[in-house]
BAGUBA-441716 format. One record per residue (C-alpha): residue in one letter; z, x, y. Coordinates in steps of 0.05 Angstrom, whole numbers, plus 5000, padded with zeros to 4 digits. Example, Ala and Ser with C-alpha at 12.3 -4.5 7.8 and 13.67 -1.06 7.14 Angstrom:
% residues 2
A515652464910;S514352734979;
% end
This chain:
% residues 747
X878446612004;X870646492009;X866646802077;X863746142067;X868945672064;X869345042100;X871444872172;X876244402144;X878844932097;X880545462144;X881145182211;X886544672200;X891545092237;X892345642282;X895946022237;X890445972179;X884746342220;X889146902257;X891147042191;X883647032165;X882647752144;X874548072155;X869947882126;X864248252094;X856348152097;X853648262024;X846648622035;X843148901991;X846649381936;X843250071942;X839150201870;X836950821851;X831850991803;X828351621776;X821451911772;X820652361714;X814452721714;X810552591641;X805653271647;X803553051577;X801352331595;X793952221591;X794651781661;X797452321697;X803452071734;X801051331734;X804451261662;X811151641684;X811851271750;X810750601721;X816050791665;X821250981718;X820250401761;X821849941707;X829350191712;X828349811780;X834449141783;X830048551799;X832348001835;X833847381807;X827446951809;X830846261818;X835146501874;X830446881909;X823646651885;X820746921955;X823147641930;X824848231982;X823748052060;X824748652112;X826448582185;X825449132225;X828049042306;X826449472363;X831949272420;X834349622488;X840548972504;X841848742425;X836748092433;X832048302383;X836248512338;X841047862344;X834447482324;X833147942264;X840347802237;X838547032251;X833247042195;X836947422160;X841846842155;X837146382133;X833846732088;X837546592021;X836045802041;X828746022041;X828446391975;X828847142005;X832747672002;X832747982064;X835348722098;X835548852168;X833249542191;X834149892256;X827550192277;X830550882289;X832750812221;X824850882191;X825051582235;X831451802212;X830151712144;X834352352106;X833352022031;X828452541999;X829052041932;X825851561980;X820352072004;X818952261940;X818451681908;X812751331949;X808652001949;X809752051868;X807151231871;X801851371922;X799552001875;X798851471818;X792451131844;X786751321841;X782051441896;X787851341948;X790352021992;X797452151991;X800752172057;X802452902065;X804752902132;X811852812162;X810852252202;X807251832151;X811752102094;X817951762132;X813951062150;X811850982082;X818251132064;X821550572096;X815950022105;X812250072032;X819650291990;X818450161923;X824249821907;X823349221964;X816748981939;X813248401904;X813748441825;X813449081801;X813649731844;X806550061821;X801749471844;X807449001886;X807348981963;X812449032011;X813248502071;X816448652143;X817848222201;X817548592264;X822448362321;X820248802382;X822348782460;X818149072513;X822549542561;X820349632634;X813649762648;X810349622588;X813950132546;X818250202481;X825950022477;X829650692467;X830750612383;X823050422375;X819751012410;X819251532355;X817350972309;X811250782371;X809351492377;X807651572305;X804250852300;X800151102358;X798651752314;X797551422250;X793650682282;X789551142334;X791550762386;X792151252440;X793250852500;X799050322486;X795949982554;X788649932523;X788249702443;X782149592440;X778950102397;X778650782443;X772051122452;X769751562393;X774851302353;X773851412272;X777851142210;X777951542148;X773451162101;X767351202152;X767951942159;X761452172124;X757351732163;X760252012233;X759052782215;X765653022191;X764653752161;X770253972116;X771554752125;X773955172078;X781755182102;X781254482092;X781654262159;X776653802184;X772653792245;X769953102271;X763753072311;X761052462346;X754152342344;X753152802399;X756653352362;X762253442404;X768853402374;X773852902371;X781553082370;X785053032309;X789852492339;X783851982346;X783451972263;X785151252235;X787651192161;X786150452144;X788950512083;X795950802107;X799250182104;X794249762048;X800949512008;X804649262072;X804948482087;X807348362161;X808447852221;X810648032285;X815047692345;X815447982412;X820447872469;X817248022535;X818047742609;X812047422641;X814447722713;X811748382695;X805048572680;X805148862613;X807348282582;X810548352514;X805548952505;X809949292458;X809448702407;X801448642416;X801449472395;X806049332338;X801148812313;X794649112332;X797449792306;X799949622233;X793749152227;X789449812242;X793150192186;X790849662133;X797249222132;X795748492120;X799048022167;X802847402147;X802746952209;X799747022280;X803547482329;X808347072371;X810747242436;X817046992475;X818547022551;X825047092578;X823146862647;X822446182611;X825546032548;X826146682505;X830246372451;X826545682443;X820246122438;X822946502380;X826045822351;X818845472357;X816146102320;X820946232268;X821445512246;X814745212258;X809845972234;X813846452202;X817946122149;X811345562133;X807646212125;X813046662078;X814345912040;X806545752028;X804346482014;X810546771970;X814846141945;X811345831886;X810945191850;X817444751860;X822045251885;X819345071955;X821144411944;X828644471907;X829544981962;X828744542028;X833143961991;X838644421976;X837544542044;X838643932076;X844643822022;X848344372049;X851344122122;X857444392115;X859144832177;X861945542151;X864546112192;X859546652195;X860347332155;X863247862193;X859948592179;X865648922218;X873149052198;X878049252242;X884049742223;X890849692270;X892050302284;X899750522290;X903851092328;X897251282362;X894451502303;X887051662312;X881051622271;X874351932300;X867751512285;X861551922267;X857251762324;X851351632279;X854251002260;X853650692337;X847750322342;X842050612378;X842350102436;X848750202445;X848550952454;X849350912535;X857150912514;X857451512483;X853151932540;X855251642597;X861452052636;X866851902683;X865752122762;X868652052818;X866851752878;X865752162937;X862951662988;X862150963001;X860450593062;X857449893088;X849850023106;X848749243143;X852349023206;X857448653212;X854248073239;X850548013171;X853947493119;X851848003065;X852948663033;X848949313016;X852449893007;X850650692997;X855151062951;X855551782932;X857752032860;X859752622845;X856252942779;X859553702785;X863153762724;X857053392688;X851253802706;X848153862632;X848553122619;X846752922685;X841853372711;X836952842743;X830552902777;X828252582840;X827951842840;X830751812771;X835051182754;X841951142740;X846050702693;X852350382711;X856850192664;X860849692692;X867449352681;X870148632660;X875348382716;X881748522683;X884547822701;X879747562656;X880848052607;X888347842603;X886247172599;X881347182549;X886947602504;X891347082521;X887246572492;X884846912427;X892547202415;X890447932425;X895548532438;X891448812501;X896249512482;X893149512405;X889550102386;X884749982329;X879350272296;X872349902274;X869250022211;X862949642184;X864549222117;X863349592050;X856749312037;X854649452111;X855150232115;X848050442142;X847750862196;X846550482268;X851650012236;X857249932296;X855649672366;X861450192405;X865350702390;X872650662369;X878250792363;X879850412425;X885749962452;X883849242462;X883649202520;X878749712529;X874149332485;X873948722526;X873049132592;X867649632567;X863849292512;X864448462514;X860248102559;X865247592585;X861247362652;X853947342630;X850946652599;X851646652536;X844346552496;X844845842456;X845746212393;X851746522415;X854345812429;X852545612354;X855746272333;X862546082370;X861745292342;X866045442276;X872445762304;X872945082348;X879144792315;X877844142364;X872343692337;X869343582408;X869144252427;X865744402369;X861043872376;X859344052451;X857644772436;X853044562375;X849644032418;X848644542470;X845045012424;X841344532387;X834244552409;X835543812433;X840944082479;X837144552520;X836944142591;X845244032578;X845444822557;X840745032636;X845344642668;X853744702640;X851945432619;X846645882651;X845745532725;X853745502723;X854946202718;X859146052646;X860446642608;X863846692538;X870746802579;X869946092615;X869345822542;X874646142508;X879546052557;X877345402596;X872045012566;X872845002495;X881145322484;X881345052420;X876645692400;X881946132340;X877646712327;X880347412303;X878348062339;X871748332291;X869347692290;X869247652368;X865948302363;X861148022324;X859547482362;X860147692443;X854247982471;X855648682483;X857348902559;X849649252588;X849649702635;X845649682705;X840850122735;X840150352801;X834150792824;X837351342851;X837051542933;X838252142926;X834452772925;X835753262862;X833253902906;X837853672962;X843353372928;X842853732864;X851753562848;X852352812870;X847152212865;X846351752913;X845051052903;X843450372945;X846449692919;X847549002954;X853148582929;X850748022895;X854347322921;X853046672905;X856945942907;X857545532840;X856844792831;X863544702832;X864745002899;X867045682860;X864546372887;X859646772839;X860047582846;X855347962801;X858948352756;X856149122763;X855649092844;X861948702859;X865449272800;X862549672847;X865349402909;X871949382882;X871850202879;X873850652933;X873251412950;X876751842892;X875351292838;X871951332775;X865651062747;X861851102684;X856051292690;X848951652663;X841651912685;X835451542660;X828251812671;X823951382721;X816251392719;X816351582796;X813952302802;X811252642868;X803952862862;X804253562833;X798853742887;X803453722956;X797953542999;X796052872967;X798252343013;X804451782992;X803851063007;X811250802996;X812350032996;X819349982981;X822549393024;X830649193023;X834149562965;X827049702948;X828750332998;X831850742953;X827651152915;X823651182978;X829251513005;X829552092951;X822352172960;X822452363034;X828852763030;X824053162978;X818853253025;X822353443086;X825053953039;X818554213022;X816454173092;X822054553113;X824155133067;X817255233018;X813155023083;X807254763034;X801754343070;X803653703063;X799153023056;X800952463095;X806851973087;X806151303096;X812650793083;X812450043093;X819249733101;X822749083105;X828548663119;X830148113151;X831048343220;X831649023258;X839348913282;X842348653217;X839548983155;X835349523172;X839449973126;X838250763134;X835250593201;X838251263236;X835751733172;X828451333174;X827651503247;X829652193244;X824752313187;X819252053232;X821752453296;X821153073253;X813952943225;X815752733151;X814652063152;X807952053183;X807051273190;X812750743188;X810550013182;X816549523198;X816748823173;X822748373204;X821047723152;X826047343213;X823847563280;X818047073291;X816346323273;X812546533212;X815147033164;X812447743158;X812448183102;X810848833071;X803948553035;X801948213108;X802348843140;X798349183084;X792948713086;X792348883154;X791749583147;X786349553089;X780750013111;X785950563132;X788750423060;X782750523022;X780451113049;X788151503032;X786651252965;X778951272938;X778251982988;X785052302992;X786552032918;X793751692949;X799851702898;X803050962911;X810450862898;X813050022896;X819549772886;X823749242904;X824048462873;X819448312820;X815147762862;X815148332918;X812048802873;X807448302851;X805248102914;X802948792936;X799748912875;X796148392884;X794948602968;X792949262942;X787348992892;X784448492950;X783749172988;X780349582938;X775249022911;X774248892986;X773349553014;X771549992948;X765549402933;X768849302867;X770648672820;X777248452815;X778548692745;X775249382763;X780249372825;X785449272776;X783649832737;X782650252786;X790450182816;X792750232750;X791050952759;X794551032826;X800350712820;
% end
């Protein structure tokens, strides 16, 4: 039976999809082809490589006339790359034939044919270096392979589409940060923050004319015209990436204040290498409408761009009719199997098949839980609690430092686990192993490790609660056996549907469990294919509260139970805090240590300015526990501490009230600003009290050179950045853009 056969083929009964076996995703079939090295040719190896890479399959023109497409994703929750496989899909319509690759991938590059190859095709032209460094040797590797290029290998160029999401502050998902570090090396970018060119900054093909003396060993020394020299990090190669065709998409959140940065390096960095790009970078905001941002881009720039550059004549046209021709809905290829496993027998998966954003299940360990306890009173309606884990047996995976963070990985509710399984006719008890289709072996391939029963695969790794993106809905239309539902969850991801999708899905609190098992029952889909198309289960992060001199074998953390009422009078409970709340003393949780960018000043007797209102309280918390240490037992002269704190008022939710007093009886905390937002007519917070302390402010940071630590909401934090800038243009005689500048430094 066909992956692509009909709807009214293989959803006519029940029967016909459970018994629907996996299906596979036919990428591209590995080729390999072979340099021989011609010594006696009178072109060097121009005439040898050519002659190998004729041996190179080519693709059949009238199916593909658009040739090889690459998409490369960097992603830390699967979104990018769940957009990467969504061209992917379409490509064929379009005339391409596409692979998807995992940024870590390019990195972890182990095929020496590969490496070879594009140095041997590099060494073939003339007046162009070859790459003979390790970092280069892999991108060029990957981005400008010989086989997945326009026409013929030796004068053909490769095209990528870059899918990138901006993590945190500004900074690289976890599988895109080798790949950023050497894009910084070989773009000379050395500020990801800054891209315009850097000061001093020289590309290869200029350097006679900025003094670059060759010495004998070969290695050069750059000079500016000053003569002082210029690290070898600051080199650019324009040329590095000449044969490389790109376009970029980003997937940012406007909130924060490196907005989709990662993206704007990716395209400012491969542009700097020489790469020639195909359509303007486009940027998507999740605090808006992430997915219709990519739609507008992907439909209305990228594929007009790919069609009018690379698919010629009247292919363009026969391709968009057979287009519109084909509206038959067909279930989507599956690149998983699944294998039953029987008797408990057990196959181990090689961990380098799990997917690089999905390696937070394979580090993160069970602990128990030592301590938990209510930090409001009771009068309060709500809920923030302080809980103590205990890390003992786990001190080599998670040794933290102060103010680190710490993931959670939480837990679906196993009522609606059992009624999901219910639903989809799975044996909760089933032990089974996953396996990525025989044309979909690559490492980074699997999205969790196995084996595993069931039901720990709807627990651990299914999102079941969170809103389901709209593509997920159109991903889920086709194992609708009843016309309507099908109908409702294609409307709802159409682009005309978005309103109907704000409202029934994402401001409801629906989750894929709601639709399987309430909303749309009529859903028959076998177990890799709801793999395939649940969002996986992310974990949370709490910054810990905890002290890692203090409490170097448990970490502390601070979380408030998210509650809130649904439109149909239903009660909503976030899934990670109210897993949380459901936990007492002596159980387990999963858990693992992830680095924070809050650091104490090296130099003890710089002062801290701590702004950390509500939950916002916790890294605070580590931080002074740290520096009554050091006040105590290393007796180091200590800089003032300053700590603004909020809540709502003083007899409710002024959580850690005893430990924040004691620290200023005993001289730690040397000022304590309190702002009770509910104690007076007009509401008073952190930034108010800030503002009113401005001169004082100024003077710990331009003269005692003041570390600042902020956390807490995201408006919060913007807020007081913005408080903080008011007081340093104001009181440091400075524009508001040098202000800016200038905190960037502190902070």
């Amino acid at each position: 039976m066909s992956a692509s056969s009909s709807i009214a083929e293989l959803l006519g009964s029940p029967q016909v999809v459970v018994g629907f076996g996996a299906t596979t995703l036919v990428l591209l079939a590995t080729t390999f082809f072979y340099l021989k090295n011609n010594e006696g040719s009178s072109d060097g190896g121009a005439a040898s490589t050519s002659s190998a890479l004729e041996k190179v399959e080519e693709l059949d023109s009238e199916k593909y006339p658009g040739g090889y497409l690459t998409i490369y994703y960097g992603s830390q929750t699967g979104t990018a790359q769940m957009f990467a496989k969504q061209i992917a899909s379409e490509s064929e319509s379009r005339g391409f034939h596409t692979r998807v690759v995992d940024l870590q991938d390019v990195v972890d590059n182990e095929d020496q044919r590969s490496i070879s190859d594009i140095a041997t095709l590099d060494a073939s032209h003339n007046n162009i270096d070859v790459v003979n460094d390790d970092d280069g040797s892999l991108i060029r590797a990957t981005l400008a392979h010989p086989h997945y290029r326009e026409g013929n290998a030796m004068e053909g160029r490769s095209r990528a589409i870059f899918l990138v999401a901006t993590y945190g502050e500004g900074e690289p998902t976890d599988n895109a940060q080798q790949f950023v570090e050497m894009m910084k090396s070989k773009s000379g970018i050395r500020d990801i923050y800054k891209l315009e060119d850097s000061p001093g900054l020289i590309s290869v093909d200029s350097c006679i004319r900025m003094g670059v003396e060759v010495e004998e060993d070969g290695e050069e020394e750059k000079k500016n015209d000053s003569g002082s020299s210029l690290s070898n990090d600051m080199v650019l190669d324009r040329s590095f990436l000449r044969d490389l065709d790109f376009a970029v998409f980003g997937l940012g959140n406007k909130q924060y204040e490196h907005y989709n940065n990662m993206s704007r390096f990716m395209d400012a960095s491969l542009a700097k290498c020489g790469a020639s790009r195909i359509a303007p970078l486009g940027l998507g905001d999740d605090d808006d409408d992430l997915e219709g941002d990519f739609e507008n881009w992907k439909d209305n720039v990228l594929w007009p761009a790919l069609t009018e550059k690379f698919v010629k004549g009247g292919a363009a046209d026969a391709l968009a009719a057979a287009r519109k021709d084909n509206d038959v809905l067909e279930l989507p290829e599956c690149p998983y199997e699944v294998e039953y496993l029987k008797d408990g027998a057990s196959k181990k998966v090689d961990l380098d098949m799990i997917q690089t954003s999905s390696k937070h299940y394979v580090q993160a360990m069970d602990c128990p839980i030592v301590a938990s306890r209510e930090l409001r009173d009771p009068s309060d309606p709500g809920s923030t609690v302080h809980m103590e884990i205990d890390i003992s047996k786990h001190m080599s995976s998670l040794k933290y430092q102060t103010a680190d963070n710490l993931g959670i990985l939480p837990k679906n509710d196993s009522a609606l686990v059992e009624l999901v399984a219910k639903s989809l006719g799975f044996d909760l008890n089933q032990l089974f192993h996953l396996f990525p289709s025989a044309e979909e072996s690559a490492k980074h391939t699997l999205p969790f490790p196995t084996p595993c029963t069931v039901r720990d695969c709807l627990e651990r790794y299914c999102d079941l609660t969170g809103s389901p993106r709209r593509s997920d809905l159109k991903q889920l239309a086709p194992y609708a056996r009843d016309e309507m539902d099908r109908k409702a969850l294609l409307r709802m991801s159409s682009k005309e549907g978005k309103s109907e999708y704000k409202e029934k899905i994402v401001e409801a609190h629906v989750g894929i469990g709601d639709i399987v098992t309430r909303l749309c029952p009529s859903i028959v889909c076998p177990l890799e294919h709801f793999i395939m198309v649940c969002p996986r289960l992310q974990p949370r992060y709490y910054t810990i509260s905890s002290s890692s001199t203090v409490h170097p074998k448990t970490i502390h953390i601070t979380y408030a139970l998210l509650e809130s009422e649904k439109k149909n009078g239903g009660k909503f409970t976030g899934l990670c805090s109210g897993h949380l709340s459901s936990l007492s003393k002596g159980d387990m949780v999963r858990v693992f240590v992830r680095d924070s960018t809050f650091r104490l000043p090296k130099q003890p007797e710089r002062p801290i300015i701590m702004i950390g209102p509500g939950t916002g309280i916790a890294p605070m918390r580590a931080i002074l526990q740290e520096r009554s240490y050091e006040r105590k037992s290393i007796g180091d002269a200590q800089g003032p501490n300053i700590l603004y704190f909020g809540c709502k008022n003083r007899t409710s939710d002024f959580i850690y009230r005893d430990e924040l007093e004691a620290f200023s009886d005993e001289g730690t905390i040397t000022e304590l600003h309190l702002a009770f937002s509910r104690e007076q007519a007009e509401k008073v917070y952190v930034q108010h009290l800030l503002a009113q302390r401005g001169a004082e402010t100024w003077k710990l940071i331009d003269d005692g050179k003041a570390s600042i630590f902020v956390c807490g909401a995201v408006k919060m934090g913007a807020d007081v950045d913005h408080t903080l800038q008011d007081i340093i243009a104001q009181h440091g005689g400075m524009s508001r853009e040098k202000a800016k500048a200038y905190l960037g430094k502190s902070i």
